[in-house]
C-alpha positions as CSV (number, residue, x, y, z in Angstrom):
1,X,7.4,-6.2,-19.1
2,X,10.1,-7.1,-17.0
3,X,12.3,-4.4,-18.3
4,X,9.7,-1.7,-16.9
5,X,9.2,-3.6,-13.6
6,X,13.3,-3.4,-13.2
7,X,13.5,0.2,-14.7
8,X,10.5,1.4,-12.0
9,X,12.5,-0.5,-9.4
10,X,15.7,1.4,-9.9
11,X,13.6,4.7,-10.0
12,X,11.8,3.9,-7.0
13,X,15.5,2.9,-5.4
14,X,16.8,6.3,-6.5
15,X,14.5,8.7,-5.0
16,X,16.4,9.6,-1.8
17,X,13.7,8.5,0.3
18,X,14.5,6.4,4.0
19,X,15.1,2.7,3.6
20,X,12.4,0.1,4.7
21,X,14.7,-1.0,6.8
22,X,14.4,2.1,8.9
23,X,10.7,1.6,10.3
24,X,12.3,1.1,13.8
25,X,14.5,4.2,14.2
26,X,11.3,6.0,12.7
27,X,8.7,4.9,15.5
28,X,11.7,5.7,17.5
29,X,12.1,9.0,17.0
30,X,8.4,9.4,16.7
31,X,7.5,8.3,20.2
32,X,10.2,10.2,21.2
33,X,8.9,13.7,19.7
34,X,5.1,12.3,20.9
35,X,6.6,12.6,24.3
36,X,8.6,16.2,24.2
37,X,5.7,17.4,22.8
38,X,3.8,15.9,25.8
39,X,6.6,17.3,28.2
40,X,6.2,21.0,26.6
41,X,2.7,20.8,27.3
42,X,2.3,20.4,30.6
43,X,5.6,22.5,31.4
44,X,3.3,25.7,29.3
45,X,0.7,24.5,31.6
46,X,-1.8,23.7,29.0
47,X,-2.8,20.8,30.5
Protein backbone atom coordinates (compact mmCIF):
# COMPACT_ATOMS: atom_id res chain seq x y z
CA UNK A 1 0.00 0.00 0.00
CA UNK A 2 2.60 2.27 0.59
CA UNK A 3 3.91 2.07 -2.94
CA UNK A 4 0.41 3.49 -4.27
CA UNK A 5 0.19 6.20 -1.51
CA UNK A 6 3.91 7.40 -2.79
CA UNK A 7 3.13 6.74 -6.61
CA UNK A 8 -0.41 8.99 -6.07
CA UNK A 9 1.84 11.48 -4.17
CA UNK A 10 4.21 12.00 -7.06
CA UNK A 11 1.21 12.25 -9.46
CA UNK A 12 -0.59 14.59 -7.35
CA UNK A 13 3.07 16.64 -7.17
CA UNK A 14 3.25 16.54 -11.00
CA UNK A 15 0.13 18.02 -12.12
CA UNK A 16 1.28 21.72 -12.64
CA UNK A 17 -1.08 22.98 -10.28
CA UNK A 18 -0.09 26.17 -7.54
CA UNK A 19 1.83 25.09 -4.48
CA UNK A 20 0.03 25.11 -0.98
CA UNK A 21 2.26 27.27 -0.12
CA UNK A 22 0.77 29.92 -2.33
CA UNK A 23 -2.68 30.44 -0.41
CA UNK A 24 -1.41 34.05 0.52
CA UNK A 25 -0.46 35.49 -2.89
CA UNK A 26 -3.87 33.82 -4.03
CA UNK A 27 -6.26 35.74 -1.42
CA UNK A 28 -3.93 38.49 -2.58
CA UNK A 29 -4.60 38.71 -5.84
CA UNK A 30 -8.18 37.81 -5.17
CA UNK A 31 -9.02 40.76 -3.01
CA UNK A 32 -7.20 42.68 -5.28
CA UNK A 33 -9.48 41.68 -8.44
CA UNK A 34 -12.70 41.87 -5.79
CA UNK A 35 -11.69 45.49 -5.55
CA UNK A 36 -11.02 46.55 -9.53
CA UNK A 37 -14.06 44.92 -10.09
CA UNK A 38 -15.63 47.07 -7.43
CA UNK A 39 -13.78 50.22 -8.83
CA UNK A 40 -15.21 49.39 -12.57
CA UNK A 41 -18.48 49.36 -11.14
CA UNK A 42 -19.11 52.42 -9.81
CA UNK A 43 -16.76 54.26 -12.43
CA UNK A 44 -19.79 52.47 -15.29
CA UNK A 45 -22.05 53.90 -12.83
CA UNK A 46 -23.81 50.78 -12.06
CA UNK A 47 -23.95 51.44 -8.66
Amino acid sequence: MTSSATTADRVRTRTGGPDEDSNLLEHVLGWTLVVVFAMLVTQIGLI
